[in-house]
Legacy VTK file of the C-alpha trace (Angstrom):
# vtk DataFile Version 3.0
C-alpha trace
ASCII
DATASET POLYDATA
POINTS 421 float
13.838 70.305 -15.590
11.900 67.241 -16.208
11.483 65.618 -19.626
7.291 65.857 -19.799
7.270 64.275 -23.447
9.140 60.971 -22.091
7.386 60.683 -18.987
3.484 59.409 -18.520
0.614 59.078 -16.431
-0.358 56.049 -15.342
0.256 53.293 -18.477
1.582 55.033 -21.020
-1.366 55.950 -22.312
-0.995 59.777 -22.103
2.620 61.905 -21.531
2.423 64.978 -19.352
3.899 66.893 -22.731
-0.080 66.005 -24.190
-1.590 67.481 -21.230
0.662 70.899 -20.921
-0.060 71.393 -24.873
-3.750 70.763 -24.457
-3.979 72.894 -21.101
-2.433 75.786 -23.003
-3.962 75.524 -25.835
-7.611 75.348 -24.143
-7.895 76.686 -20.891
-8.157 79.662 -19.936
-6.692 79.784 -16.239
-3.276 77.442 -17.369
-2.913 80.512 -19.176
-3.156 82.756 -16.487
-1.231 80.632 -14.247
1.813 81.138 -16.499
1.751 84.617 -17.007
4.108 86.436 -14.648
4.136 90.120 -14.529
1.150 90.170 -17.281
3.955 88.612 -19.603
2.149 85.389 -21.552
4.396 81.850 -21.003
7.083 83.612 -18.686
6.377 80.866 -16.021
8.177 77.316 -16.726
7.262 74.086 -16.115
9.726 72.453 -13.897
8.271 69.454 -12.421
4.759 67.353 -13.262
3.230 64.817 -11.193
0.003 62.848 -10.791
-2.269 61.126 -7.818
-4.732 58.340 -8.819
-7.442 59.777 -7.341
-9.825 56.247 -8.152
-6.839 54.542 -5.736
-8.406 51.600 -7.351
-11.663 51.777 -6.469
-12.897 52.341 -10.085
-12.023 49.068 -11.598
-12.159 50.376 -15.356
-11.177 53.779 -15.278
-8.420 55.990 -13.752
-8.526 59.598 -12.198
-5.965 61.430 -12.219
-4.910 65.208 -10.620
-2.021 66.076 -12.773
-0.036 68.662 -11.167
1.983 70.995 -12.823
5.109 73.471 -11.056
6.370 76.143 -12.154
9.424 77.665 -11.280
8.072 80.484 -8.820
6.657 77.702 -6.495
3.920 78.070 -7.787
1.254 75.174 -8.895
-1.665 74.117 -11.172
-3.980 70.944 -11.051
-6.069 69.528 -13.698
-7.850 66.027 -13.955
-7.512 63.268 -16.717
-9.924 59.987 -16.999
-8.449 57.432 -18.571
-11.125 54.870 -19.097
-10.136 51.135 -19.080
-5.982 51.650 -17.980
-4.616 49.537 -15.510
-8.091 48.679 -13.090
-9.190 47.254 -16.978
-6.057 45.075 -17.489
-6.269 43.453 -14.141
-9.894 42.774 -14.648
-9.996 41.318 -18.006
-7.040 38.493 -16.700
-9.907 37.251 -14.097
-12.049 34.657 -14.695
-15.191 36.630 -13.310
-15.396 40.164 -15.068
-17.674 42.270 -13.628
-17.892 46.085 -14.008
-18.347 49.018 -11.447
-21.984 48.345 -10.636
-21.637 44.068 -10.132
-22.902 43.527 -14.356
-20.874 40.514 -15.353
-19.614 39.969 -19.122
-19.293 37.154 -21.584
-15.605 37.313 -22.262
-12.707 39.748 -22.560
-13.938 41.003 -25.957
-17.717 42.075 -24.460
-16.235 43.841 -21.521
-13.682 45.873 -23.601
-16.400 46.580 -26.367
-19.190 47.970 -23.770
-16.293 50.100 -21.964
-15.046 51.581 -25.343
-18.893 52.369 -26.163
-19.395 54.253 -22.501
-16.666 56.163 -22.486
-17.278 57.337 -26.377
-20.672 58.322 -25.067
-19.656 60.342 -22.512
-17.692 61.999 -25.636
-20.209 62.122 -27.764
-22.368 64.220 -24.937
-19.719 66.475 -24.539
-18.330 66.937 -28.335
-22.196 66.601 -29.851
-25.342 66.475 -27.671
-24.123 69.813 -26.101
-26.244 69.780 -23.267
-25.201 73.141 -20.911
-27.510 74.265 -18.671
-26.551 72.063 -16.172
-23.352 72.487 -13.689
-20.735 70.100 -15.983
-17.666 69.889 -15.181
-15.107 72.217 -17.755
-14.560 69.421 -19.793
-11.211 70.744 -21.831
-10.455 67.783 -24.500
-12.749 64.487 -24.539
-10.962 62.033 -26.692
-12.376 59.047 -28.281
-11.148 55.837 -27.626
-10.313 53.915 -30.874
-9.256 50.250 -29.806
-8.512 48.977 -33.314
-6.178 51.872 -34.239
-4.317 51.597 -30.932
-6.199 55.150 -30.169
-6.738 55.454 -26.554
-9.285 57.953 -24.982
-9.169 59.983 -22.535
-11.170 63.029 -20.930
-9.094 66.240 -19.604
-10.905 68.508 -17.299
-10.280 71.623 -15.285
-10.294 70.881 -11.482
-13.375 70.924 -9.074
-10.499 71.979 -6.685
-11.343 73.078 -3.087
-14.996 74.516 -3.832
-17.179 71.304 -4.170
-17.128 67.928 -2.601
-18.933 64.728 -3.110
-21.478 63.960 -0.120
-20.935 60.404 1.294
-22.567 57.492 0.205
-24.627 56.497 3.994
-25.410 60.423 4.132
-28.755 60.948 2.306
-29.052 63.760 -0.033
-31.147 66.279 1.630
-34.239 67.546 0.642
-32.340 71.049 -1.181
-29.929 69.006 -2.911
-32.696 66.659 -4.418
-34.908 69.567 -5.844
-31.688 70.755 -7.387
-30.853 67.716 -8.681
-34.270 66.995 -10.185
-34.355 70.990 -11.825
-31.348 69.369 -14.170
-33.273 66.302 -14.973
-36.069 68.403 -16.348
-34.094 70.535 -18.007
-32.570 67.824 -19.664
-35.597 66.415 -20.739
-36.696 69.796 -22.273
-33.289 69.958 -24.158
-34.726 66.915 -25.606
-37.880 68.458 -26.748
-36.605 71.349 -28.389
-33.832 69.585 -29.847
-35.134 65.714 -30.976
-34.517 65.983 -34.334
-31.269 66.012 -33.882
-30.563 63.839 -31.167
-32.397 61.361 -33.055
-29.766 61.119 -35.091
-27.018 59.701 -32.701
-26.968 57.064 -31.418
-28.181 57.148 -27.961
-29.495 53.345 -27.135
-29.019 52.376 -24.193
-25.418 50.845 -24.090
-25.539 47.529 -22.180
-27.902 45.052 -20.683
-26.009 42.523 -18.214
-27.193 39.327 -19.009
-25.837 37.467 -15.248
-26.504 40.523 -13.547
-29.223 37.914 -11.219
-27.102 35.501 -10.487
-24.299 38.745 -8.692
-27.393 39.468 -6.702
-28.190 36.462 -5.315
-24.407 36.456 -4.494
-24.345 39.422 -2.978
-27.860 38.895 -1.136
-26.256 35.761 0.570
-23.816 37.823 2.084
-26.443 40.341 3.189
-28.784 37.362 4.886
-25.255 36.060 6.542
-23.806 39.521 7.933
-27.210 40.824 8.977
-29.726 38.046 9.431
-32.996 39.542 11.071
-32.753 42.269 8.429
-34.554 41.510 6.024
-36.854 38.569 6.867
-39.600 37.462 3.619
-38.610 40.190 1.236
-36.284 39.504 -0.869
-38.511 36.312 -1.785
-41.572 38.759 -2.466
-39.495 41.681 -4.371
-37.266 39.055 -6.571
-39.712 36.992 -8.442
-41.132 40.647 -9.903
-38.218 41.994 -11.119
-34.914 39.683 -11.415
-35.081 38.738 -14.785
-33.130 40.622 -17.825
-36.705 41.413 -19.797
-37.960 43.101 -16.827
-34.877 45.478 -17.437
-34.702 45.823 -21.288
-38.729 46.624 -20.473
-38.486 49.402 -17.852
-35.520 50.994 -19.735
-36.608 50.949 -23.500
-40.372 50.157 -23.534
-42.265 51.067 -20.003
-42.555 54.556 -21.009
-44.231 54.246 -24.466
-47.073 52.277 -22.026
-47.920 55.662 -20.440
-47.871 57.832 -23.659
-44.348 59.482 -22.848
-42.063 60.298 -25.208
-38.062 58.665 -25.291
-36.059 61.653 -23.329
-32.326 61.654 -22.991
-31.394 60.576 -19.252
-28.095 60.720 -17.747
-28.676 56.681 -16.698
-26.291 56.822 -13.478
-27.530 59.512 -11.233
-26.292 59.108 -7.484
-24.545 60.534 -4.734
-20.903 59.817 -6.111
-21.813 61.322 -9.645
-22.656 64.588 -7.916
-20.248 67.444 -6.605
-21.691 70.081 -3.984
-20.604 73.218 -3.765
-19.131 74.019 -0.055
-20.199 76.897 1.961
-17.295 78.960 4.123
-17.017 76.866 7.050
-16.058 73.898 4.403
-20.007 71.993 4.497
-21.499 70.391 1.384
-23.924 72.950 0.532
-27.798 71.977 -1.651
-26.285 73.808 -4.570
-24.828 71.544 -7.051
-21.303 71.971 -8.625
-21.136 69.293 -11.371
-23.067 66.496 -12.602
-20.286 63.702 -13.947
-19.757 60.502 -15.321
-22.058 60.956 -18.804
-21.217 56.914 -19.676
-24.750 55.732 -19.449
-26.597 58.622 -21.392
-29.549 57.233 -23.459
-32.553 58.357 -24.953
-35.190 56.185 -23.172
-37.145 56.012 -19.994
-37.420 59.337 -18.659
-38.567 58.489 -14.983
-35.106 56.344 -14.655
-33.016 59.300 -13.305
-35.200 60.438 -10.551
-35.399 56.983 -9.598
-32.304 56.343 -9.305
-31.211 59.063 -7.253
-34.163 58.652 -4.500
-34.030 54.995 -4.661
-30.138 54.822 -3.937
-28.919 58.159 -2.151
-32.030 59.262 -0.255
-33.635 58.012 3.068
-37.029 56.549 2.802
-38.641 59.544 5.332
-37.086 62.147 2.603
-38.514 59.959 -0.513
-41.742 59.608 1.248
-42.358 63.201 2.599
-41.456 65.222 -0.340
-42.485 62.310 -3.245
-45.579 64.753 -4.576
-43.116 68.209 -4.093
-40.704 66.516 -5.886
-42.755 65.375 -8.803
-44.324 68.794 -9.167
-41.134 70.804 -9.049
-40.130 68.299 -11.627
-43.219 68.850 -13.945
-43.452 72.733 -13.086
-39.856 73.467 -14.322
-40.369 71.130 -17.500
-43.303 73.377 -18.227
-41.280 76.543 -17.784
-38.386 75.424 -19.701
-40.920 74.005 -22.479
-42.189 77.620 -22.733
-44.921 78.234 -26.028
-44.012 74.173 -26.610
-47.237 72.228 -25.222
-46.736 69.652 -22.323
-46.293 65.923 -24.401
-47.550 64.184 -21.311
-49.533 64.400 -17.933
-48.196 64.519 -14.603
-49.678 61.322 -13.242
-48.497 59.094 -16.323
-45.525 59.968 -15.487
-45.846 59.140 -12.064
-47.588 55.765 -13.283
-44.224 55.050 -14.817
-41.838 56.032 -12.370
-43.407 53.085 -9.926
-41.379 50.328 -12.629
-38.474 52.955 -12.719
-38.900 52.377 -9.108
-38.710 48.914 -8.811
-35.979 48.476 -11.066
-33.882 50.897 -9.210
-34.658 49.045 -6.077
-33.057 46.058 -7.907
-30.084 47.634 -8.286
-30.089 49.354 -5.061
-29.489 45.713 -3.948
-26.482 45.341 -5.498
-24.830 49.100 -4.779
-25.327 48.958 -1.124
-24.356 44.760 -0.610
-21.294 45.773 -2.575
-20.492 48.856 -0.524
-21.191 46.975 2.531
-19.582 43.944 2.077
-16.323 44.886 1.034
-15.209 47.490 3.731
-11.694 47.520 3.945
-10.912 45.718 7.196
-8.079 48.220 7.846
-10.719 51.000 8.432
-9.822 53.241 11.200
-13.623 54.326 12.273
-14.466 51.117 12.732
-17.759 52.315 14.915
-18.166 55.484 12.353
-17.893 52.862 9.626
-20.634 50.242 11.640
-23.298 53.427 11.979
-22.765 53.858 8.050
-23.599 50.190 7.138
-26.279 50.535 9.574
-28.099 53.617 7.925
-27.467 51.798 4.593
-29.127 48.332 5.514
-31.860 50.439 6.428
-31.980 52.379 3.479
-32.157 49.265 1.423
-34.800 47.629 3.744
-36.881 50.286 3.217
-36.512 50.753 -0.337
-37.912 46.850 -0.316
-40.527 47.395 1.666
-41.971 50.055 -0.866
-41.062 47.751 -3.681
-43.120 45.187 -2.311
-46.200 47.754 -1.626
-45.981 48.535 -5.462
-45.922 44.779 -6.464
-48.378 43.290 -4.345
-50.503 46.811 -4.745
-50.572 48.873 -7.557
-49.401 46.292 -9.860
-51.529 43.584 -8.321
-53.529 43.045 -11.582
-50.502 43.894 -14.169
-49.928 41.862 -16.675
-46.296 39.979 -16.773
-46.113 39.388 -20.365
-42.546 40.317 -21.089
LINES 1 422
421 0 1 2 3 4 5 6 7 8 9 10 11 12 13 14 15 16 17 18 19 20 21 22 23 24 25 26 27 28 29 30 31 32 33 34 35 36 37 38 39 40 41 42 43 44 45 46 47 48 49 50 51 52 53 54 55 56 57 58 59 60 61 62 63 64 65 66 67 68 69 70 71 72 73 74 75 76 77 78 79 80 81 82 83 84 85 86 87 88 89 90 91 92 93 94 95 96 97 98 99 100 101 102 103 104 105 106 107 108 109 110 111 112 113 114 115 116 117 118 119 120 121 122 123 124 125 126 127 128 129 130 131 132 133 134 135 136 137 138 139 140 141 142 143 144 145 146 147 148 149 150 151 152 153 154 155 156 157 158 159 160 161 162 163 164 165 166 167 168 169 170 171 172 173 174 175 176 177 178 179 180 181 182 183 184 185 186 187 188 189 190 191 192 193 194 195 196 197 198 199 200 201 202 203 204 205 206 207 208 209 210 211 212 213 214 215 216 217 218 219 220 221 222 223 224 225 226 227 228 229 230 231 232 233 234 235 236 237 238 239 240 241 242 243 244 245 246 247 248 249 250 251 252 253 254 255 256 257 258 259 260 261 262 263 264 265 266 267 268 269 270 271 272 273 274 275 276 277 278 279 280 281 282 283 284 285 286 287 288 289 290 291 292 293 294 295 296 297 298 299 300 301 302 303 304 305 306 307 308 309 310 311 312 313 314 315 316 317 318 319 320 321 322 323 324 325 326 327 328 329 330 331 332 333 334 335 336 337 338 339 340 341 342 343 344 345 346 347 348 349 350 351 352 353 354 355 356 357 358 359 360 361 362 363 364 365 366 367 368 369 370 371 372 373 374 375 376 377 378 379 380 381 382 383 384 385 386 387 388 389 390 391 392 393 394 395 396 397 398 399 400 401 402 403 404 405 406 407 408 409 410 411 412 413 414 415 416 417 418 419 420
């Protein structure tokens, strides 16, 4: 029988003896699994294992499956997220430190600091803001991370198993999934309403501004103008000048909305395709119904036209975004108005249209820098390498695209705004 309280996953951060106590003292279906006969704990534990799921892609957090056996044959998975870990100590002994989404940091010290403050948000959402109706993940133990008492955090979930998948990155998000996706946004932002008081009193800024975050893009948008050059031709050089500058950010995030007489709503900040789990129909097909909205990092009380951004801008094709724009804005403002209830609308439709357009632009921005980084570091190994080509190919366009209606908003709509920033 193995020895699960001298034996770890991944660093030595967390023994498999922490997760069996935890799974048995807090979920549910461990207990099940261990019953035998209807007898409680008459199952035994005879081997544990675990699979970095993150395989490391995620440079400053690890996934884990953590499987248990039991003596019958029998089996049970579970998940652990261990932010920082190993992906975080290789990263902080390179010069260049640079997080998932291409935001470099000062030194050692910043990185560490901003990752500690993400991943205790993502606590705080589940241990305090309480936000649940919304698919979530059964989050069974979310542990802060307390770097100056040698504390480490972690978050221990129950298993999406075999009944939801995550829709590729090059596939867009259909029209289904988006109106689903959107319902939870407004329902968010309704929690807010009825409960502002006392989110007001966390602390829910937003938790990082990049402050070389330019200078990756123009990195990565070299590599774009080398590996596809007729792509793209003027517009990077009429969407930059608009938007690559930190203010620009800090604006659209903590200010734009206040312009437009909407009130500071929570948003989940990080709303794409790979923080999104479908349910799957029988024959195995991501289905429009969503499983679980992850990765709670990035949740601030700000902007609240950033998440709908974010999730047309990067995971849906400009024919979807374009067709459906004024269905999905009214679904949006017609389930915000159910949810409200007897509580009066606190702004108008069209404002908040008004202020999507910089939500827009800034999501474009960083639209940039997800698909050039997707794109440009392909493993070279890949076996589709045609299947792999067509993917670029819809992404490039994608991205294109999303310039093209970036520019039509600058040179447009914003024609006659004022830069003062």
């Amino acid at each position: 029988m193995q020895d699960l309280k001298n034996t770890f996953i991944g660093k030595d951060k967390f023994s498999y003896q922490w997760v069996f106590e935890n799974l048995l003292s807090e979920d549910e279906e461990f207990q099940k699994f261990l019953c035998f006969d209807g007898i409680p704990n008459k199952k035994t534990i005879i081997k544990a294992s675990s699979f970095d799921l993150s395989d490391g892609k995620g440079c400053f957090s690890e996934v884990f499956r953590v499987t248990f056996e039991a003596n019958d044959g029998s089996s049970y998975n579970t998940i652990l997220k261990i932010p920082g870990s190993s992906h975080f100590n290789d990263a902080i002994n390179k010069s260049v430190l640079i997080d998932d989404n291409g935001n470099k940091f000062e030194n050692n010290e910043s990185m560490q600091k901003t990752l500690v403050q993400m991943h205790n948000r993502e606590c705080e959402f589940y241990n305090m803001v309480k936000f649940t109706d919304c698919p979530l993940p059964k989050v069974l133990k979310a542990v802060h991370w307390e770097p100056s008492s040698n504390s480490y955090g972690c978050l221990l979930m129950r298993d999406l198993g075999i009944k939801a998948k995550m829709q590729s990155f090059s596939e867009s998000l259909t029209p289904g999934q988006v109106m689903n996706v959107v319902e939870i946004i407004a329902k968010l932002h309704a929690f807010t309403i009825k409960n502002i008081d006392r989110i007001k009193g966390y602390n829910m800024k937003f938790p990082y501004f990049s402050k070389d975050v330019d200078s990756i893009v123009d990195t990565q948008i070299k590599k774009l103008k080398t590996k596809f050059p007729d792509m793209f031709g003027d517009l990077f050089e009429r969407f930059l000048p608009f938007v690559s500058n930190e203010k620009f950010g800090k604006y659209v995030t903590v200010d734009c909305h206040t312009n437009f007489n909407i009130p500071a709503l929570l948003s989940h900040g990080d709303i794409w395709t790979n923080n999104i789990y479908f349910k799957i129909d029988n024959n195995g097909c991501i289905s429009n119904e969503v499983e679980a909205l992850l990765d709670w990092q990035i949740l601030n009380l700000g902007n609240p036209t950033i998440d709908i951004a974010r999730l047309l801008m990067i995971s849906v094709n400009a024919d979807i975004r374009h067709q459906y724009h004024d269905a999905i804005f009214d679904h949006y403002y017609n389930v915000l108005t159910k949810e409200l209830g007897d509580i009066p609308q606190l702004f108008l439709l069209e404002d908040f249209k008004k202020c999507y357009k910089f939500s827009q632009l800034l999501q474009t921005y960083h639209t940039i820098l997800m698909i050039s980084i997707f794109t440009n570091y392909i493993p070279k190994e890949d076996k589709n390498i045609l299947a792999q080509k067509y993917k670029e190919e819809i992404l490039m366009l994608r991205l294109k695209q999303a310039i093209e209606d970036g520019v039509r908003i600058i040179e447009n709509d914003l024609k006659d705004f004022e830069y003062d920033f």
